[in-house]
N, C-alpha and C positions, 0 to 999 in steps of 0.2 A: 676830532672824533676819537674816543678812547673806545677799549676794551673790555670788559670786564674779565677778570684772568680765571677766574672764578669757572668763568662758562666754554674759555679756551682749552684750557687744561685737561677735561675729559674729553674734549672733541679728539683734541691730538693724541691721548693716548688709545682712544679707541682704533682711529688708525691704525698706527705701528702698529697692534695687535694682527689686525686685521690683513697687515701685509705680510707679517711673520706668518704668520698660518699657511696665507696664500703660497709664499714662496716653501714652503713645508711640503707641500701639498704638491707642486707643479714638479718636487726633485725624487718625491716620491713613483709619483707615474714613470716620470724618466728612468727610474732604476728598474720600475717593474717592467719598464719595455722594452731594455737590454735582451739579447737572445741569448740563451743558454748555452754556457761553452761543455762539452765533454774531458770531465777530466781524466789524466791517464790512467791505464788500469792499476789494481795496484797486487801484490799476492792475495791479499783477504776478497778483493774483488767487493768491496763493501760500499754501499750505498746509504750514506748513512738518511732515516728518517727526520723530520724536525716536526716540533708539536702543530699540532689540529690548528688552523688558519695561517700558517704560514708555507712558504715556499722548503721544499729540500732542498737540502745541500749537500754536494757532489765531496769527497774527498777530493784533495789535491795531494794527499802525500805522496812521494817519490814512487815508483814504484822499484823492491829490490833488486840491486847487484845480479845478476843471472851467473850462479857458482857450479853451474854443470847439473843441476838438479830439477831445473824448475820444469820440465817438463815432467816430469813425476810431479806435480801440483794440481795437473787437468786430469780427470778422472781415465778418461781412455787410454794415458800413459800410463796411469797408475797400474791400471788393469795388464796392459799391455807386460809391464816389468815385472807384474804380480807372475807371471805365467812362466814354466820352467821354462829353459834352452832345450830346443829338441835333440835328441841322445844322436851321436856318431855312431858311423856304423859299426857297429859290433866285430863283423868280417869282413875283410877285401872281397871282391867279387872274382870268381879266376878265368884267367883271360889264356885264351885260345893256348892250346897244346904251342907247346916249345919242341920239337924234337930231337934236337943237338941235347937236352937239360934231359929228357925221358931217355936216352941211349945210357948216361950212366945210371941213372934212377932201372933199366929195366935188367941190371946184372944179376941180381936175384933170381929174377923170371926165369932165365935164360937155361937152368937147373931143369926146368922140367918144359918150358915153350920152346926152346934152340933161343939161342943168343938174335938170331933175324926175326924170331916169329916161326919160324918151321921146325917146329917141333920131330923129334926122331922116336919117338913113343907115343901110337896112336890109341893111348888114353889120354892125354893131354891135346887139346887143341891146338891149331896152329894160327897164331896171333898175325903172323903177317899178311898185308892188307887189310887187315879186318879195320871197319871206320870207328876216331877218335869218340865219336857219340854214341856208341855200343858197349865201345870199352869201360866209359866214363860211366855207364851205366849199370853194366853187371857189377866194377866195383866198388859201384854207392852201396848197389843191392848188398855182396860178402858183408861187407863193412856195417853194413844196419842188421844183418844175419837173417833178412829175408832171402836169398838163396846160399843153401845151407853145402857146405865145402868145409870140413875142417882146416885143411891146408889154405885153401883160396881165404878164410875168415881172417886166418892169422895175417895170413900178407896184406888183405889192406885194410885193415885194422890201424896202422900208425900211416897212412898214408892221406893225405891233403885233397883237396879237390882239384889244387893244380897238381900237384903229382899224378892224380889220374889223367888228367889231362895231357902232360906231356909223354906218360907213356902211352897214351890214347893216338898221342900224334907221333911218336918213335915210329909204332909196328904200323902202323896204316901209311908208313913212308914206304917198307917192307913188301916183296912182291910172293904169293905163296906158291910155295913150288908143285908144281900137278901131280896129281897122283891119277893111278888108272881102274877104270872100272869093269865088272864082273862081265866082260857081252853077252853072257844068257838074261841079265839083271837090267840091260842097257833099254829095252822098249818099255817094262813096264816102268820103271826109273822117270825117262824121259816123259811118259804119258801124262804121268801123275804132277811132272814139272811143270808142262809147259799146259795141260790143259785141266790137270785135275780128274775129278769126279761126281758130275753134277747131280748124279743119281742118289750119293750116298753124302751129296752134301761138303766135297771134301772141293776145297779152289786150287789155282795153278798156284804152286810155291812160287813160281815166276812174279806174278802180280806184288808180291809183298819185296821177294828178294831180286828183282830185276832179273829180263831173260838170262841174261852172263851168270847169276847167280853175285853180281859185285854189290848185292843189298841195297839201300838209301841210307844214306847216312841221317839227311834231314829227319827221317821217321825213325831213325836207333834200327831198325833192321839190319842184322847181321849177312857179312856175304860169308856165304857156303861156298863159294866154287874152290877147289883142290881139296877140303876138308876130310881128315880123316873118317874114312866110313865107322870104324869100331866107335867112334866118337858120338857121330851122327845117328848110330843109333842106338846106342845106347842112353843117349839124350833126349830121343823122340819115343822109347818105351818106359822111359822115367816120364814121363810129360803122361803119355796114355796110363799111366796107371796112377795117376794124380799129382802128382809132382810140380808146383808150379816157382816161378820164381819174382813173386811178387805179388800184390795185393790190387795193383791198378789195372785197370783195362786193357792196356797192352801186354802185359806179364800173363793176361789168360785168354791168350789169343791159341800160341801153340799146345796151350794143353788139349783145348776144345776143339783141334782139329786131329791131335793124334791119337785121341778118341777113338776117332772114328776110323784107323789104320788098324790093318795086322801085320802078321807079323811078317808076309811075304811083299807087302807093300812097304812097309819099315826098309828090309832089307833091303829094295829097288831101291828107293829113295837114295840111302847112305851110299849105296854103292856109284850112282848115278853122280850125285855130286861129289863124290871125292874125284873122278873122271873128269869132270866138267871144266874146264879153260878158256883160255882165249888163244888163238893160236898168234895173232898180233895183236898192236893197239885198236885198229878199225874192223879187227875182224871177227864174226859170232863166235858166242862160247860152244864149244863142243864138247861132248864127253871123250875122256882118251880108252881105248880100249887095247887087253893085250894081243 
């Protein structure tokens, strides 16, 4: 039986063709059925496109070195480092009266207050016991020249907020020495202390500056008890005739009430509380009388 080679030859090459394809075709699917790996990110973050009918393709380049920078690369750090440093604070904040550091700080004073706070010329107030949060606050006031003192301006004029503060806390270490009151001046004094006058609209000085007259410190109210009368009133008829020492709501507290005083009530008043004491630590303030 023969051949003819003739009609072999195309048969067998159609084959091979035809497997060639096939195996083409079966490594194709295979590839396209592999799952998609994620490649690392990279700084550009770039995805790169590939033309219309084929598959993208992921970058695989390294992604860079991290040189202390690359968070400034994500927008929200950028922003973040874009933004200043918030400023330090400008001033310390000053902490509680020192009184040991205010005893030499208050040698000045001592010229016209007495070296303790008890002053020996009742023009000048007497500084001792009076509380650190009163003192701290009349000499903001000199010092900004809302209450108006030539001498008081110049003194704390170069003075710190702790400095007032430690002298704040020096004389309110200081105990004030009594002084005694007029006893014709002693009832209506006392009336006006302890209960006022609801008629005329006037309150107990007691309510603001405590029965003893030893003030609150927490509220800046000043204690009066032993204060010089000539002082007291001549500070309460500066006040009645407009005189205020301050611009905030508690600076026109005593103006608006010595308003409404005269001049025999004034006198009561001053005289009442320069009398006024404690005779010991637990016991009421009393006025001293001669």
């Amino acid at each position: 039986m023969s051949f003819r080679s003739a009609g072999f030859r195309p048969a067998a090459l159609g084959g091979v063709i035809a497997l060639v394809f096939a195996l083409s075709a079966s490594a194709a699917v295979a590839q396209n059925a592999k799952p998609a790996t994620r490649a690392p990110a990279t700084a550009a973050g770039a995805k790169q496109s590939s033309p219309a009918g084929t598959p993208a393709v992921t970058s695989t380049a390294p992604a860079p070195a991290n040189n202390g920078q690359r968070a400034a690369a994500t927008p929200t750090a950028a922003a973040s480092a874009a933004q200043p440093a918030a400023p330090a604070e400008a001033t310390a904040v000053a902490k509680a009266g020192d009184a040991t550091a205010g005893q030499g700080k208050a040698a000045a004073c001592g010229a016209c207050h007495g070296m303790d706070g008890n002053s020996s010329d009742a023009q000048y107030p007497k500084l001792a016991g009076q509380n650190e949060a009163y003192i701290v606050r009349q000499l903001t006031h000199f010092k900004a020249g809302q209450r108006q003192n030539p001498i008081m301006m110049g003194m704390a004029a170069p003075l710190s907020e702790q400095d007032m503060h430690d002298l704040g806390a020096y004389f309110s270490s200081k105990q004030s020495l009594p002084g005694v009151a007029d006893a014709a001046l002693v009832q209506q004094g006392e009336t006006l202390f302890r209960q006022g006058d609801v008629e005329r609209g006037i309150p107990a000085c007691m309510a603001c500056h405590s029965i003893d007259g030893r003030g609150n410190p927490g509220a800046a109210y000043p204690q009066l008890t032993s204060q010089h009368a000539q002082y007291i009133e001549k500070t309460l008829k500066s006040w009645h005739d407009g005189t205020t020492w301050g611009n905030d709501a508690q600076a026109k507290i005593m103006p608006s009430i010595a308003k409404k005083l005269d001049d025999k009530d004034i006198a009561a008043l001053a005289s009442y509380v320069e009398g006024l004491h404690v005779n010991d630590a637990a016991g009421p303030a009393k006025p001293a009388t001669p």
